[in-house]
C-alpha positions, -999 to 999 in steps of 0.1 A, spaced: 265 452 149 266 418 150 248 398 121 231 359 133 231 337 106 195 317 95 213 284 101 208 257 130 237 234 127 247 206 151 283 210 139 307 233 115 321 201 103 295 203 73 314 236 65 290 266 67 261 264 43 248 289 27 265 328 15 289 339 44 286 375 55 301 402 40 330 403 61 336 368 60 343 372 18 383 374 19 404 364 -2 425 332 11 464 322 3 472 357 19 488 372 48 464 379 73 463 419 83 476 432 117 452 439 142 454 472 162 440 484 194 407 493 181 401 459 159 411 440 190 382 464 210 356 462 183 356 424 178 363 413 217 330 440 219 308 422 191 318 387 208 306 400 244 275 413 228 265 386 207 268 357 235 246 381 255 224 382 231 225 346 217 241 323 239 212 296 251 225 294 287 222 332 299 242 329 328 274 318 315 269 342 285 275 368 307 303 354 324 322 349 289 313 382 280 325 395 314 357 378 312 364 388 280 359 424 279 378 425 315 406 407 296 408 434 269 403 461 297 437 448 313 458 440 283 456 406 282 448 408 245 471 431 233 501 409 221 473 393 194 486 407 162 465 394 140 427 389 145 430 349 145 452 350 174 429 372 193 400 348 180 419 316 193 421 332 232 379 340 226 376 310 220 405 296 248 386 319 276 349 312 266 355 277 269 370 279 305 337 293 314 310 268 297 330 236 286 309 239 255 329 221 225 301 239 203 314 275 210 340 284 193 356 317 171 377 320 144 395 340 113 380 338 78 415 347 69 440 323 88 439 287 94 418 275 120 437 260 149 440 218 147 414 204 165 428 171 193 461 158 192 471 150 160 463 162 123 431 165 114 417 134 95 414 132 58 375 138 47 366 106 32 345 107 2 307 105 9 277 113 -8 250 139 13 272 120 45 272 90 32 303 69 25 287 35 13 260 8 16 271 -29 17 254 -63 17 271 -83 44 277 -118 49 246 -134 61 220 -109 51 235 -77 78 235 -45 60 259 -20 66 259 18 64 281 45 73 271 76 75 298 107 83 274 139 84 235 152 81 230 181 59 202 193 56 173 174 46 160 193 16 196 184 -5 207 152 15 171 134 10 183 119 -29 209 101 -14 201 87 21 169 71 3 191 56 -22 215 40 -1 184 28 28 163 13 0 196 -5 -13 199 -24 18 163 -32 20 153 -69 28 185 -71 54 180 -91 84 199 -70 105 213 -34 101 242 -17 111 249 21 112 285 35 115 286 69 127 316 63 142 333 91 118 301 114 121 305 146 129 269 164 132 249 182 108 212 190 107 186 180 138 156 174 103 182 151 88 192 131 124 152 125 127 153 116 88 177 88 94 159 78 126 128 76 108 135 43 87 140 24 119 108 35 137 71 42 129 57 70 115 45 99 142 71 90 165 87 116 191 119 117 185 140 155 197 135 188 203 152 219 203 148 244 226 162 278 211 163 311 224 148 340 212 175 366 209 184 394 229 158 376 259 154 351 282 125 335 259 125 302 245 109 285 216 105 247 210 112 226 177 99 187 180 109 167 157 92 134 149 93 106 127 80 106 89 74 77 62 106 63 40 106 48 12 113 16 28 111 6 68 138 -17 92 111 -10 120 111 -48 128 152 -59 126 178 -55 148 199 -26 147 235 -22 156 247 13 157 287 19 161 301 51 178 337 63 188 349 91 208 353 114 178 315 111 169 301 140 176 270 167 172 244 154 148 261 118 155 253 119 188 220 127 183 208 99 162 229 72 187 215 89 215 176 89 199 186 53 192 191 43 226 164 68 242 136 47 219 150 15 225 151 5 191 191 -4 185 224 -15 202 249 12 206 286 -2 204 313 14 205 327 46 226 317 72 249 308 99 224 323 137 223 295 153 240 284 183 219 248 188 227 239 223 219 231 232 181 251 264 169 249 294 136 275 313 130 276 351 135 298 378 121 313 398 148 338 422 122 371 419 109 364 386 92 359 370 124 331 341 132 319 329 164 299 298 164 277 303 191 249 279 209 219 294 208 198 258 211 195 224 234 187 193 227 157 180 246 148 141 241 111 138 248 118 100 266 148 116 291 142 149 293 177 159 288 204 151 267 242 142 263 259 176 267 290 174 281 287 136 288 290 122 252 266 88 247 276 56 265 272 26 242 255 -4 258 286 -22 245 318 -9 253 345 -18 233 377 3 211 357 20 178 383 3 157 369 -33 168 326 -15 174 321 -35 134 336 -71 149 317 -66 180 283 -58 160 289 -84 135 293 -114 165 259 -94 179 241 -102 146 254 -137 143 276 -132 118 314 -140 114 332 -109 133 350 -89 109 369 -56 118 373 -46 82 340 -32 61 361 -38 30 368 -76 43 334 -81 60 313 -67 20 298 -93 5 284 -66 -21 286 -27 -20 251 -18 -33 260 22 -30 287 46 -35 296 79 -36 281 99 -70 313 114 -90 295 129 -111 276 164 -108 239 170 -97 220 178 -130 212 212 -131 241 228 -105 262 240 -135 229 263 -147 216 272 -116 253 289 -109 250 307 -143 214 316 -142 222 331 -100 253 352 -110 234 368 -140 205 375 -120 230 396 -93 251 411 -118 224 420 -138 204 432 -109 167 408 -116 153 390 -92 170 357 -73 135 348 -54 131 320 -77 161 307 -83 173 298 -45 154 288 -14 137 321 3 163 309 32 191 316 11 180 342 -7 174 358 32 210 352 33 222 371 1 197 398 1 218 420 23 250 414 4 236 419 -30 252 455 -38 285 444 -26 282 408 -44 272 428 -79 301 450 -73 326 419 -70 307 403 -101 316 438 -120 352 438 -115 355 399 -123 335 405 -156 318 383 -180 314 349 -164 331 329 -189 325 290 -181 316 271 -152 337 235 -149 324 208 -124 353 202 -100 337 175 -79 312 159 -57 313 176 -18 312 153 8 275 169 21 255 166 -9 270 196 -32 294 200 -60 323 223 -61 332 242 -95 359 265 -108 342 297 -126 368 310 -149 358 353 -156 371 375 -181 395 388 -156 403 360 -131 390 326 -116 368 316 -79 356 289 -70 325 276 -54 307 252 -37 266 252 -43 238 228 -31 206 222 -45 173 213 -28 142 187 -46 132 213 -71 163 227 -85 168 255 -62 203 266 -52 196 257 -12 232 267 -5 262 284 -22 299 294 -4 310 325 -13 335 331 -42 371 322 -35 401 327 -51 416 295 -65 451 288 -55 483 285 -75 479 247 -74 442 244 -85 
């Protein structure tokens, strides 16, 4: 059976949080297995199923699954020899149906398919999604922000960086690069430019396997500082997606900043992953945004800035807006960068790794050492988790790698008889909030 995910994320582009399925724990650097007959039967199966039972809009969820399952019924899968080919025409054939940039499936064990025309872009160093804080000339602050984990490990930083730029006269917000994240940590962000109490989104999820629906509103709450009162220029590109539309989108819906910039991707629907077998994912949509002001949202038609001009020139443009000498270079236009990117590692991430492997290979209790959402997650992978942790052997150190771009650190964990590597996240008090699975390092690391 297929296995949903605890997880409500506006975007993958965060990478997936938390312990991956069971299935989803391969080793990487290899060939990937070939598929037979029955592989390509079971997963198209598990996909049909899963957007039947997930997928918000009903309607088209059983159109994809209908199309699908007729397509393995007449062969039109058969020449996908390994389970990433027959992932990519899933996801190729789903998306004919519901024009859903959201939905998508993929191999744990092959690369995932380029996204757009060119090479993907390089990830740009950030802290918890944010890249830097400046002081521009003429008293404009400046922040860009490329992603919204969750809240609960993201917090630290965004109220660093805001309270850095406190006492600006006008504020600008680059989400040009953004590429979603967390609905708690969109409304977190929204939250210093508003008061407190404010509607700001809700999601409308489905309850699986029926046609009921709950509904999350999320509203503003007190920062440590406020920009209520000063303009607010917020710059957007064609590539900002998810999350990123969301908080331009609030912005403009509340009428409480200038979007600049261009038409946004259009992603509108928040997605989990679920394991459908053979180390396959599909990322399925089983949420809507709903703004409380428009009653709808920017699905399919991205977010149209009130200033339209090429993403490379949005700064310039918001710069000339604020009064200010138009610059098209953040580097050029800082006066003083009051925040950067943390290289060093979150103190405590190093223990709370140790203290979590010892309490699975020793078989004690996790429930205090991670979030009870994670610990959800890893509960029914324990047996097989203690059983890796046997063969690997006594956990012999654990070296901070570096800082993740989403508010965790990445270490190597060298064992008595071989090395993985990890990323982990912690939340306010310490807790492990999320952790990727063990992976084999490769020859180069």
């Amino acid at each position: 059976m297929c296995r949903r995910r605890n997880v409500m994320l506006w975007a993958l582009s965060l990478v997936l949080p938390l312990a991956l399925p069971a299935a989803a724990q391969v080793p990487t650097h290899t060939l990937a297995p070939a598929l037979d007959a029955a592989g390509r039967r079971a997963i198209v199966e598990e996909f049909a199923r899963a957007m039947r039972d997930h997928y918000i809009f009903t309607e088209r969820a059983e159109q994809v699954a209908k199309r699908t399952t007729d397509a393995l019924a007449s062969g039109k899968y058969d020449d996908a020899r390994t389970a990433g080919e027959l992932a990519a025409r899933l996801s190729a054939d789903a998306s004919i149906v519901t024009h859903d940039k959201h939905l998508s499936v993929f191999s744990m064990q092959e690369p995932r398919p380029p996204r757009g025309d060119g090479p993907p872009a390089e990830m740009p160093a950030a802290d918890a999604g944010v890249t830097r804080a400046d002081i521009l000339a003429g008293g404009v602050g400046y922040i860009e922000v490329i992603g919204f984990p969750p809240i609960s490990f993201s917090k630290r930083a965004v109220d660093k960086a805001m309270t850095s730029l406190s006492g600006s006269r006008a504020l600008i917000i680059d989400v040009r690069r953004n590429g979603g994240g967390d609905p708690g940590a969109v409304s977190y962000l929204v939250s210093f430019l508003v008061s407190p109490g404010r509607s700001i989104n809700d999601i409308v999820s489905r309850v699986a396997k029926t046609t009921e629906t709950t509904r999350e509103s999320y509203r503003s709450v007190r920062t440590p500082v406020s920009f209520f009162d000063i303009p607010v220029y917020v710059l957007t590109s064609k590539t900002t997606f998810s999350g990123g539309e969301e908080f331009a989108y609030d912005i403009q819906a509340l009428k409480r900043g200038t979007l600049i910039g261009e038409t946004t991707g259009g992603g509108a629907s928040p997605v989990g992953p679920i394991d459908i077998g053979h180390g396959v994912i599909a990322m399925i949509p089983s949420g809507r945004a709903e703004n409380p002001v428009t009653k709808t949202n920017w699905e399919g038609v991205g977010v149209r800035p009130d200033v339209s001009v090429n993403a490379e020139n949005a700064l310039s443009a918001a710069l000339a807006k604020a009064g200010s000498k138009p610059v098209a270079d953040i580097a050029a236009a800082s006066t003083k960068r009051v925040f950067s990117p943390r290289t060093a590692q979150l103190p405590g991430s190093d223990a709370a790794i140790r203290r979590l492997i010892g309490a699975i290979a020793s078989g004690t209790t996790i429930q205090d050492l991670v979030t009870p959402q994670l610990a959800s997650e890893i509960q029914p992978q324990i047996t097989q988790n203690r059983t890796e942790l046997a063969s690997l052997g006594r956990l012999l150190s654990v070296d901070f790698w570096r800082p993740t771009p989403f508010g965790g650190d990445e270490f190597k964990l060298t064992f008595a008889n071989g090395r993985r590597k990890t990323i982990v996240s912690l939340d306010g008090q310490g807790k492990i909030a999320g952790m990727l699975p063990l992976a084999p390092l490769s020859p180069a690391e």
